[in-house]
N, C-alpha and C positions, 0 to 999 in steps of 0.2 A: 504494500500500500504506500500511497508519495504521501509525502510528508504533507500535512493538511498545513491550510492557514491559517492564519492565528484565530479567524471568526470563524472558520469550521470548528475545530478542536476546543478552541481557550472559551467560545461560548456555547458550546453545544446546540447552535442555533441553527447551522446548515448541517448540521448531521441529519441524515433518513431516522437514527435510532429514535431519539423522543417521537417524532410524528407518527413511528413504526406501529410504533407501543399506543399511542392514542385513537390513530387509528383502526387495530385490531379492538381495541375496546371500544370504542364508539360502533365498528361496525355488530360486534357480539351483542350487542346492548340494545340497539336499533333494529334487527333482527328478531330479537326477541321480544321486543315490544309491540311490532308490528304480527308477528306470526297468533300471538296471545290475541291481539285485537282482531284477529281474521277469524277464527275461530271463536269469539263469545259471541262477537255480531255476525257471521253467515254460517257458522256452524251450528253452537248454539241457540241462536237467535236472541241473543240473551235485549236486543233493542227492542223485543218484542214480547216477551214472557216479563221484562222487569226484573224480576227477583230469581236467586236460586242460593240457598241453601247447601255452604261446602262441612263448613265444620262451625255450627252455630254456637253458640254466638262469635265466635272468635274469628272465622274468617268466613265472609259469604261473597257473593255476586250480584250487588246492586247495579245497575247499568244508569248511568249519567251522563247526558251529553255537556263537555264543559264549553264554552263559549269565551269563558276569559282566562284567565291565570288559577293557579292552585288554590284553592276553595271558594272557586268562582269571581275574584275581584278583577274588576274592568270586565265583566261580564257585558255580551252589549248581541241585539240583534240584529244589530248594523254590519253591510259588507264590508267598511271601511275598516271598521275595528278588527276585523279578523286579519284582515292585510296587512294592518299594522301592527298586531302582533306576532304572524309571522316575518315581518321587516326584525322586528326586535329580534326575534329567536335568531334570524340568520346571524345579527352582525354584532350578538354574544357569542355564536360557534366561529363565528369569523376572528373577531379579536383576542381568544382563548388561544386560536390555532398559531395565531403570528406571535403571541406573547410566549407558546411553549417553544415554538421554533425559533425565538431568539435567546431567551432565557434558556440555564443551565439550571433545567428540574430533576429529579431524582423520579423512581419508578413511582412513588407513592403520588406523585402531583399529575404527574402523566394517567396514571390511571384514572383519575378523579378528573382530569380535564376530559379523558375520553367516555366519562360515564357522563358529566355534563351534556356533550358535545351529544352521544346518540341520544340520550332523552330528548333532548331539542330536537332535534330532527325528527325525532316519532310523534312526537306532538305537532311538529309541523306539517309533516303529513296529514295527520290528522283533519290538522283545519282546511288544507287543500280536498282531501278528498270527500271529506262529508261536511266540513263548514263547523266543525266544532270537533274538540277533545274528546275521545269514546275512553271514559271512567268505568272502570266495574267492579274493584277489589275494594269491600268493605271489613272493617275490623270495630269489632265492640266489643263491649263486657258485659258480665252479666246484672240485669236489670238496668244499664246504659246502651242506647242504643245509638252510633256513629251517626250525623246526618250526610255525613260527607264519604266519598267513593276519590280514588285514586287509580294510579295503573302504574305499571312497571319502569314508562319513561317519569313518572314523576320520583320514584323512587330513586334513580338513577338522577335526576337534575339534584335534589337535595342532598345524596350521598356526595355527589362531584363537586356541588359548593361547601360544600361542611369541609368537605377533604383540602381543597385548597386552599380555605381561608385557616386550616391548621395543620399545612405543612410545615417538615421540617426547615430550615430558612439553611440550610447547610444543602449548599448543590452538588449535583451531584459529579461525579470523577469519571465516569464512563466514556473512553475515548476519548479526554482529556491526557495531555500529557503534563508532568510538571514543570515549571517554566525554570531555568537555572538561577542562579542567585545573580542579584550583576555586581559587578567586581568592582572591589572597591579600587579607588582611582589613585592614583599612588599620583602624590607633590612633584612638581618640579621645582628644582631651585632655579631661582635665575638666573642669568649668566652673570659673571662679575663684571662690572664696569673696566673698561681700562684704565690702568695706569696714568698719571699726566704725563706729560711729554720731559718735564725739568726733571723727572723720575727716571726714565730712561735712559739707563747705562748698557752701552753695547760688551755686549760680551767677546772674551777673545776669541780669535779662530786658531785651532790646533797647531796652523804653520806658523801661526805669528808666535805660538809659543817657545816651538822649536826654534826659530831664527832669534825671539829676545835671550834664549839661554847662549847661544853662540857669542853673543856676545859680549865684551868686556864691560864692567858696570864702567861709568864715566868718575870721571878725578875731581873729587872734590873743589871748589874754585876759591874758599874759603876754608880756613883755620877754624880752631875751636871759640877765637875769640869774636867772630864774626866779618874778620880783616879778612881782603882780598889779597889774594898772594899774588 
């Protein structure tokens, strides 16, 4: 493999691996949201029968068409509203996708972006193809009975924001390589000034030495007493 650059590797943003992983999980998720919706509403018929009885009270089959967000708010029977929240759903899967592919996330945030990522999308379909969110998984207690129904992508959107609003903040190392340390800079002295020039004494040259030794020192011109002889 060549050597990656430094925004492949140093941020895990152009790597295939995070979008690998969000991707297989969005798609598993999304699949499965939709094959459970195909089957309560033309299998079962369950948009037509209403109710059914899995393991009462604790989990049944109520059938609920949602119209707006989870537990019905912005609820509207208006085409516009539905459009615009499929506008929203998109350009939440959108800006998850660009933030995991430039951030360096770990397995746990990846997974939870792509549990986000397919719930959206299943609910998106949804309003595209029947005009409204197909609800059916009911959970109550006993002598409480749930008014509200859910499905798999909604399970799947609030595990994925739970999970990312409390990842670990330590990213992750996969395909990253470590960066060296840099080197500390070693001083330079700086050069020394020259000399002045009244300083500058030439030194001898080797022949001038041997020719001064050849010769005889010269004859004093004066005495001890400072008289010229």
């Amino acid at each position: 493999m060549a050597a990656p650059r430094q925004g492949a590797a140093g941020t895990g943003g152009t790597s295939g691996r995070p979008m690998r992983l969000v991707a297989w999980v969005a798609t598993v998720i999304f699949l499965i949201d939709q094959a459970l919706k195909y089957w309560v509403v033309h299998v079962l018929n369950l948009d037509r029968i209403r109710e059914y009885d899995l393991l009462p009270p604790w989990l049944n089959l109520r059938m609920a068409w949602n119209q707006g967000v989870n537990f019905g708010l912005f609820s509207s029977g208006q085409a516009t509203m539905r459009w615009v929240l499929v506008g929203i759903a998109l350009a939440i899967c959108l800006w998850v996708s660009v933030w995991v592919w430039r951030a360096r996330l770990g397995r746990f945030a990846q997974v939870s972006a792509g549990l986000l990522i397919g719930g959206a999308l299943g609910n998106v379909i949804d309003r595209i193809l029947y005009g409204a969110v197909a609800d059916f998984l009911n959970m109550s207690l006993p002598g409480w009975q749930n008014p509200y129904s859910f499905n798999v992508a909604d399970i799947a959107i609030f595990a994925g924001a739970i999970g990312l609003v409390l990842m670990p903040q330590k990213p992750a190392g996969d395909g990253a390589k470590p960066q060296p340390a840099p080197k500390a800079r070693r001083s330079v002295t700086p050069p020394r000034a020259p000399k002045p020039a009244d300083d500058f004494r030439p030194q001898p040259r080797q022949g001038d030495l041997f020719r001064d030794a050849g010769r005889k020192p010269a004859k004093p011109t004066r005495d001890g007493n400072g008289k010229s002889r």
